[in-house]
Each structure stands twice: as C-alpha cells, then as structure tokens.
C-alpha positions in Angstrom: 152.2 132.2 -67.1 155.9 130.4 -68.2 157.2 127.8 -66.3 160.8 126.9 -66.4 162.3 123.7 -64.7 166.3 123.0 -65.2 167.4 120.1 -64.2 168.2 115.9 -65.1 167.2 114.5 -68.4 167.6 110.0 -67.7 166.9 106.7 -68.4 166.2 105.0 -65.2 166.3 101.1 -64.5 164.2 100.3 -61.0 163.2 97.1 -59.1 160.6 97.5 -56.7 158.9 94.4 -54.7 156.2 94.6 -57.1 158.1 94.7 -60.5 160.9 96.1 -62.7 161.4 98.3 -65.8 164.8 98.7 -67.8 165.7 102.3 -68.7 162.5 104.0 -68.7 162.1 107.8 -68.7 163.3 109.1 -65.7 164.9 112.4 -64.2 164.2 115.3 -61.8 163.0 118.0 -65.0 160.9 115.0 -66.7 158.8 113.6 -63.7 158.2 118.0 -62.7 157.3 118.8 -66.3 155.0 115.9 -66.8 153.0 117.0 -63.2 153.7 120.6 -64.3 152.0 120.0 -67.3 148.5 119.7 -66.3 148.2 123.3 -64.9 150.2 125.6 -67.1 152.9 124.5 -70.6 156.2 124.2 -69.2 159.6 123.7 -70.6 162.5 122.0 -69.6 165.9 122.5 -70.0 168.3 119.9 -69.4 171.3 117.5 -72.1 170.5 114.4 -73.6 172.8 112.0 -76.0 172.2 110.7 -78.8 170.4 107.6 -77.1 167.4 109.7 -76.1 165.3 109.7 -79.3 161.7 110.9 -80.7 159.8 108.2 -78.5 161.0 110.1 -75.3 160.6 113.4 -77.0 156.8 112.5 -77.8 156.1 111.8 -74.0 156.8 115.4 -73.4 155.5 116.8 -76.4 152.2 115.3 -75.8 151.6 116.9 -72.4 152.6 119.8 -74.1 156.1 120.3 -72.5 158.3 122.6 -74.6 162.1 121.0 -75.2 163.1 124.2 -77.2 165.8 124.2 -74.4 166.9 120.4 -74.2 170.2 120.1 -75.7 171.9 117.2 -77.4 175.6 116.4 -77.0 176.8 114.8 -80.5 178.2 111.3 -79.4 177.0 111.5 -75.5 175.0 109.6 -73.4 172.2 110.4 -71.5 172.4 110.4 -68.1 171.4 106.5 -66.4 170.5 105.5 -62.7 169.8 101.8 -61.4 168.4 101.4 -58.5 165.9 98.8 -56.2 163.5 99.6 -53.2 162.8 96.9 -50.4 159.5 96.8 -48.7 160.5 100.0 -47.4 160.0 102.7 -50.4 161.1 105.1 -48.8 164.7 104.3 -49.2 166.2 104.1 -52.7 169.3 101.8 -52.8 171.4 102.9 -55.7 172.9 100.3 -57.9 174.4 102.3 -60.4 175.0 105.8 -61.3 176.1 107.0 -65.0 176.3 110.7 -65.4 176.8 110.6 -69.3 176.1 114.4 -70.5 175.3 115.1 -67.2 178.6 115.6 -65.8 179.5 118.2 -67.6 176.0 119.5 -68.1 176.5 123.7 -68.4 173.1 125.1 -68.4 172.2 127.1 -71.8 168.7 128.8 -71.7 167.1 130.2 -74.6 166.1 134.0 -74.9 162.6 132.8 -73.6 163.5 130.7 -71.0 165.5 133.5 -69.1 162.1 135.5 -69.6 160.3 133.1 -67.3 158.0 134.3 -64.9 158.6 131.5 -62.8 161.8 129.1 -62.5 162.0 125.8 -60.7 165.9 124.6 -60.0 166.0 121.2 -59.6 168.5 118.6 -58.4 171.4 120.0 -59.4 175.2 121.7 -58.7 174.5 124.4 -56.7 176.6 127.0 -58.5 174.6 126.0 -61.7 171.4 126.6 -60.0 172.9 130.2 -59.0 173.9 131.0 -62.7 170.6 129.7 -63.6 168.9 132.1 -61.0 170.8 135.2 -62.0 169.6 134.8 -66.0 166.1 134.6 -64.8 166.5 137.8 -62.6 162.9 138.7 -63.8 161.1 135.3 -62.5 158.4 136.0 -59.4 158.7 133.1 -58.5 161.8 130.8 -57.7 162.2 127.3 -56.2 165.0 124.9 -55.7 165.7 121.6 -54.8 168.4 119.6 -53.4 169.8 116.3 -52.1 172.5 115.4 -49.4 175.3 115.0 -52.0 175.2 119.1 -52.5 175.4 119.4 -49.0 178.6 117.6 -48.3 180.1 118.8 -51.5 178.7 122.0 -51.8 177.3 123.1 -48.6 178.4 126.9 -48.6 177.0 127.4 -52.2 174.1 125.2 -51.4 172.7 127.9 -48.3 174.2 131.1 -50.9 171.5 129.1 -53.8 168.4 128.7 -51.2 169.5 132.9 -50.4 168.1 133.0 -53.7 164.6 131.5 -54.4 161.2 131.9 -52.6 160.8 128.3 -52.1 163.1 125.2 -50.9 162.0 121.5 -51.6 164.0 119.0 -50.0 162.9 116.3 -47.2 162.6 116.4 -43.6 166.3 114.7 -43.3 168.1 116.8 -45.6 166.6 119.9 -44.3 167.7 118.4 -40.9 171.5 117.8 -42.2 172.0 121.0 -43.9 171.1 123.2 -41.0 172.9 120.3 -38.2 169.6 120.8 -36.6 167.8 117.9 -35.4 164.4 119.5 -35.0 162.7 119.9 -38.1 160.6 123.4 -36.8 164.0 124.7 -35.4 165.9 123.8 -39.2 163.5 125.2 -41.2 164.1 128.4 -39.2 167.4 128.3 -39.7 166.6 127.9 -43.3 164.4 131.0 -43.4 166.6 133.2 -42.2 168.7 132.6 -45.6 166.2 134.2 -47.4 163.3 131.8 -48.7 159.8 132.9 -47.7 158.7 129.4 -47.1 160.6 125.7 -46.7 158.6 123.0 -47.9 160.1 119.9 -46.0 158.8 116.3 -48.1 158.1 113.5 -45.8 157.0 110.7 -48.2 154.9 108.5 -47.2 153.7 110.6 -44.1 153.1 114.1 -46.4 155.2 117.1 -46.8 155.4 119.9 -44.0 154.9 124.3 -45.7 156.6 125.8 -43.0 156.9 130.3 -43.6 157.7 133.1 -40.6 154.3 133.5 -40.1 152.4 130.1 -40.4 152.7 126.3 -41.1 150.9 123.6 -42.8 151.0 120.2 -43.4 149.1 117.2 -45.1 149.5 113.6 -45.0 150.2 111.8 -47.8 147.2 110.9 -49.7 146.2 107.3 -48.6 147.0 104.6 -51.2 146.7 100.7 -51.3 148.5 100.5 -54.1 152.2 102.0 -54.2 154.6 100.4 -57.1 157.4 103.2 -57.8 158.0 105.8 -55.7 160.9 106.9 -58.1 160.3 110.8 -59.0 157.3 111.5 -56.3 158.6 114.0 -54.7 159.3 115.8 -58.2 156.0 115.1 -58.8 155.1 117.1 -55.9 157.1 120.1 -56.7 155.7 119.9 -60.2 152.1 120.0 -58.9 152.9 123.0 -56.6 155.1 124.7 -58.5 152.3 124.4 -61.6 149.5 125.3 -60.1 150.9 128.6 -59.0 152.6 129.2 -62.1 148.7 129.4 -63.6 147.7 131.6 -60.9 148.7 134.9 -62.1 148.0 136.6 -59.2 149.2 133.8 -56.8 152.1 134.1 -54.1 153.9 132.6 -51.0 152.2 135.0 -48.9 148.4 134.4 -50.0 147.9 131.4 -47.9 144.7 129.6 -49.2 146.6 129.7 -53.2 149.8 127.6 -51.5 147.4 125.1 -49.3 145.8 124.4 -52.8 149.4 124.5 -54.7 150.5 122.0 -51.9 147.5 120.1 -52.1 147.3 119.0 -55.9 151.4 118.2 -55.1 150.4 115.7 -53.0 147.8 114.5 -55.5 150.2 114.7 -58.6 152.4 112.7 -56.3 150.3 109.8 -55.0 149.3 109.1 -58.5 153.3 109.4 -60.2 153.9 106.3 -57.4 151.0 104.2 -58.5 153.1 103.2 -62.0 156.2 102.8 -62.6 158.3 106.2 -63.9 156.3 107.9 -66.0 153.9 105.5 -66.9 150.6 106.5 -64.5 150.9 110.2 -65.4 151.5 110.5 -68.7 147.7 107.9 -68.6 146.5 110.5 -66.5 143.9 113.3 -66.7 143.0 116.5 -64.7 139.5 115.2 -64.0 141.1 112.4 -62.7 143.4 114.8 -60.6 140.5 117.4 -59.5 138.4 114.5 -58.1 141.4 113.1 -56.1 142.2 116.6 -54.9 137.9 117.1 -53.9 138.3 113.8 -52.1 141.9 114.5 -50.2 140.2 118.0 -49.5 137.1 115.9 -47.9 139.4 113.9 -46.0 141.7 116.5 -44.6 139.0 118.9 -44.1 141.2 122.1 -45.4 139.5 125.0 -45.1 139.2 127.6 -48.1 141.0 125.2 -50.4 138.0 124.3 -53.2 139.8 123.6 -56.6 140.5 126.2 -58.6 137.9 127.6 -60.7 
C-alpha cells in the first residue's frame, strides 16, 4: 500500500557526549522514510536547495524511498539545525536554527501522492498539514505530528489538524501542554474527543504510551547500553508504526493486535536510529536485524498475540 510522509528535508550538525557529526542528513520526512522503508516504499515530499545533492538523494533512493515529490528551490538552502545533548538525551539544546527553503515551504504533491492510501504529517505548520490532509481526502489512514512551537503559535489550528487524522504523535509533555492538562490519561482524552481514534504519547527513553476510547497500551523503550544520537527517534518510531500498517492492507486503529505489533517494531526502528548518529545505523541496517530485535523485545515484554508479521 502507498505511504506518504510531508514534512522537513535538513542537514543537521549534533554534539552528543559521545561524539559529533557536521551537517549530516537529518529532518522529520528523512529519519520516517528511512524506518518507513523497511515495511512498505514510501515517498517523501518536502524542499531542498541547491546544497542537497545526489549523495543525499542516494541514501533515500537506496532504501527505495521515492523523492518524485521533493522539490528544489533554484538558489535556496536547505534547511540546517545545530544542536548538542548533555548526559541527559532526552533534552535537545538548540544551537542554531536555519530555516532556508523551509520557511516558505508550500507543500506541492504530485497526482500520486494525493492518491495515497495512507499519509503521515509531520512536524510542520499546522495549516499546511490541513491543506495537506484535504488533497489526500482518499487516505485510510492519517497521522500527524507536532511540537510545542505549533502550539503556542498555532494552537487553534493545531487541535482543528489533530480533528483531522486517525492518529497523533507527539510526547507525553506536549500532549500535556496542548490540552493544559497535567495528567497524561486525562490529556489524551481531551485529545480524543477532537477526533483521533488513538493518541500515541512518546516518552523516550521510558517508551511511548497507545492510548484509544476503548483500550491502552504501552511499552518501554527497548533496553540499550549503547545510546549515541537520539536526534530523529521518535520519527523513527512513527516511521516503524506508521510502515508497518501501511503494508497491512487490511490493518486499522481498531484491530488491536495489528497496532501492538505497528507500535512494537516503532520502538525497534527507534532503539536502533539512536545507536548512530543521524542516519548512519539505519541506513546499515536490515529487517532480519529488525525482526530478531522485535522477537526479542516481544520475549521481554511478554505481549500477547503480537508474533511478527508473516
């Protein structure tokens, strides 16, 4: 089935405690794609300039990501983020923000993308993820994702976009923020009541939380001695998810044991996008690598009814 993420193209400079890397591939639509990538062919749409060349190109292209829809702007650059992480990864501190062709980025999907039967929103202005949603009318399956900036700038667009979809991605504080609920059961209610059929609230280090008006699941994060980037993890995570249902024909929100699995190889795609930095373990990486991670998270977590997909 088509999968169809819109969202930030980038170069990303990190510093972690255990390293650093100067404008590497970065960017909400790459790090989904790549994890995307392994379960069904997605394609991306998103700007570029003219300093993102073939050798970036080729990191897609060979996990068979389609950039029919990536679009780039004569004489722009591509949009840059600096940042470092302390001992404590879960907090990025942002050094430097360049928003290059990003700032004016005005979503432009192909006669195929808007045919998508499934559609993945990511990081982005809120009113351009409704425009986005209302050319893929015909999509299944819709999720979003968003960060505290949209809802200080964009709150009232921001609840009308999450109206829209099946599925919300954002973590436990955001969810928190945008609702001005400090329980996290009691937001995600709030949350549901827009529309959704299920909130999936990202905890990083300590899992991610499914929570839908008739059940909720959870999983820890898979357990890892070794942790260098944590840049683009919890894209990672939506890629897996959102990926492995998109190859599921038949799959939805409703049919539990399809989401435990969907949420289950997130959490795999995502322990092994932190174990490199940006890109660099997953595009190294290979499904049997990912199904025997997933058979020993299952064997630790003891979830019941989620074997691997056949």
């Amino acid at each position: 089935m088509s999968l169809v993420v819109v969202g930030s193209i980038a170069f990303d400079s990190v510093r972690t405690p255990f390293g650093e890397r100067e404008r590497m591939l970065g960017g909400s639509a790459v790090h989904f794609s790549l994890a995307a990538s392994f379960f069904t062919p997605p394609r991306v749409v998103g700007p570029v300039g003219d300093d993102f060349g073939d050798r970036e190109l080729a990191v897609l292209h060979e996990r068979g990501v389609d950039t029919s829809d990536v679009e780039r702007i004569p004489d722009g650059r591509t949009f840059f983020w600096r940042g470092r992480y302390e001992f404590d990864l879960n907090t990025a501190h942002t050094e430097d923000t360049q928003l290059g062709v990003f700032g004016d980025f005005d979503p432009k999907l192909s006669a195929e993308a808007r045919a998508t039967d499934t559609l993945f929103l990511a990081n982005i202005q809120p009113d351009l993820q409704r425009a986005v949603r209302a050319q893929c009318g015909g999509a299944r399956l819709a999720g979003l994702d968003s960060m505290n900036l949209w809802i200080e700038a964009a709150r009232d667009s921001l609840l009308r976009a999450i109206g829209e979809v099946d599925l919300v991605f954002m973590n436990d504080a955001e969810v928190r923020m945008l609702t001005e609920e400090p329980n996290l059961v009691r937001a995600a209610r709030h949350l549901l009541d827009r529309g959704p059929r299920a909130v999936v609230a990202k905890q990083g280090e300590y899992g991610a939380a499914l929570f839908a008006r008739d059940r909720f699941f959870s999983l820890p994060a898979y357990p890892l001695e070794t942790v260098v980037d944590p840049t683009g993890a919890g894209d990672s995570f939506a890629g897996g998810f959102m990926g492995y249902l998109a190859s599921r024909p038949a799959a939805d929100v409703a049919d539990e044991a399809e989401v435990r699995r969907a949420m289950t190889y997130g959490s795999v795609l995502a322990s092994f996008n932190v174990e490199g930095f940006g890109t660099e373990r997953v595009v190294a990486l290979t499904r049997e690598e990912i199904d025997e991670r997933y058979e020993e998270f299952r064997s630790m977590t003891a979830l019941a009814g989620s074997s691997p997909a056949p």
